[in-house]
C-alpha positions in Angstrom: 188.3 190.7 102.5 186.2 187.7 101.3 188.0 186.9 98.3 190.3 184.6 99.4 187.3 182.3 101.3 185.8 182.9 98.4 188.6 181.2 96.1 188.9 178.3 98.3 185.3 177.4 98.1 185.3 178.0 94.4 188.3 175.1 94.4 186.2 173.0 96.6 183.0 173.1 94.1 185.3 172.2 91.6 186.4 169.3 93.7 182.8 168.7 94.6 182.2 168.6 90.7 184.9 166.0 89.9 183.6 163.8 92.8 180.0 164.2 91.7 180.7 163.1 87.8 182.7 159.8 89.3 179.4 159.0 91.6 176.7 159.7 89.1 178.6 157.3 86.8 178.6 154.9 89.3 175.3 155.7 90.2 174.5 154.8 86.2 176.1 151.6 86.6 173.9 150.9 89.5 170.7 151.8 87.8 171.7 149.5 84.7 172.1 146.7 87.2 168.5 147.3 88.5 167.0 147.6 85.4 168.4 144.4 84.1 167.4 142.9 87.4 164.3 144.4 88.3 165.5 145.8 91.3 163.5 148.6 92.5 165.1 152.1 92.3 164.7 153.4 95.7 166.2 151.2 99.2 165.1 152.9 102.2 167.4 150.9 104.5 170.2 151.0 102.3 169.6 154.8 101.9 169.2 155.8 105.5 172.4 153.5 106.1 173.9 156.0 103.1 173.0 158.7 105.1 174.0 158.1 108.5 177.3 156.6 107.3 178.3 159.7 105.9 176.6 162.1 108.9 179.2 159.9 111.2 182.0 161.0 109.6 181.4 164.3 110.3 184.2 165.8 112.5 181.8 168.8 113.6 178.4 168.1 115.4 177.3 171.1 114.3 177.2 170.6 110.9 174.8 167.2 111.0 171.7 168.2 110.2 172.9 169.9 107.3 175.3 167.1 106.1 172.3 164.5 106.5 169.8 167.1 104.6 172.7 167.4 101.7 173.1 163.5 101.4 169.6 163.5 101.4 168.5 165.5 98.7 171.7 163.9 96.5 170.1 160.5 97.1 166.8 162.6 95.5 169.2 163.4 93.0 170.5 160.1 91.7 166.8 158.5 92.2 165.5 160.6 89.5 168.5 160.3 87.5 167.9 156.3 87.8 164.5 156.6 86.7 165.1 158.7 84.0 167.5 155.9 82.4 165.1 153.1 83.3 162.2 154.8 81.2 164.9 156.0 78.4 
C-alpha cells in the first residue's frame, strides 16, 4: 500500500543527495573566498534573502513554514561546514 510512495521518495532523497553534494561544493568554494578575504561566515541579510527566495517558490502555502524551517537549518548546515574549513 505505501510502497510505491515510498519508492518515489526514496528517488527523491537520492535526488536531494546529488543536489546537496553540487551545493556543499559550492558552498566550499564560498568559504575559501571568505577565508582568503576575511569575510565573515554568517550574512544575516543575505541569508534571510536565501530563505525567503526559496519559501516564494513554493507552489503550496501550506508547506511554508516547513520549507523556510528546512532552508533554515541547511543554512545551519553549510555555516558549520564553513567554519570547520576556515579553522582546518
Amino acid at each position: 500500500m505505501l510502497e510505491k510512495q515510498r519508492n518515489e521518495i526514496d528517488e527523491l532523497d537520492k535526488q536531494l543527495v546529488e543536489l546537496f553534494e553540487k551545493r556543499m561544493a559550492l558552498v566550499t568554494e564560498i568559504g575559501k573566498i571568505k577565508q582568503k578575504n576575511n569575510l565573515p561566515i554568517f550574512d544575516e541579510s543575505r541569508e534571510i534573502a536565501v530563505i525567503e527566495r526559496a519559501v516564494s517558490r513554493l507552489e503550496n502555502p501550506m508547506y511554508k513554514p516547513y520549507a523556510s524551517c528546512f532552508f533554515k537549518d541547511l543554512m545551519e548546515v553549510t555555516k558549520k561546514y564553513q567554519i570547520s574549513l576556515i579553522e582546518k
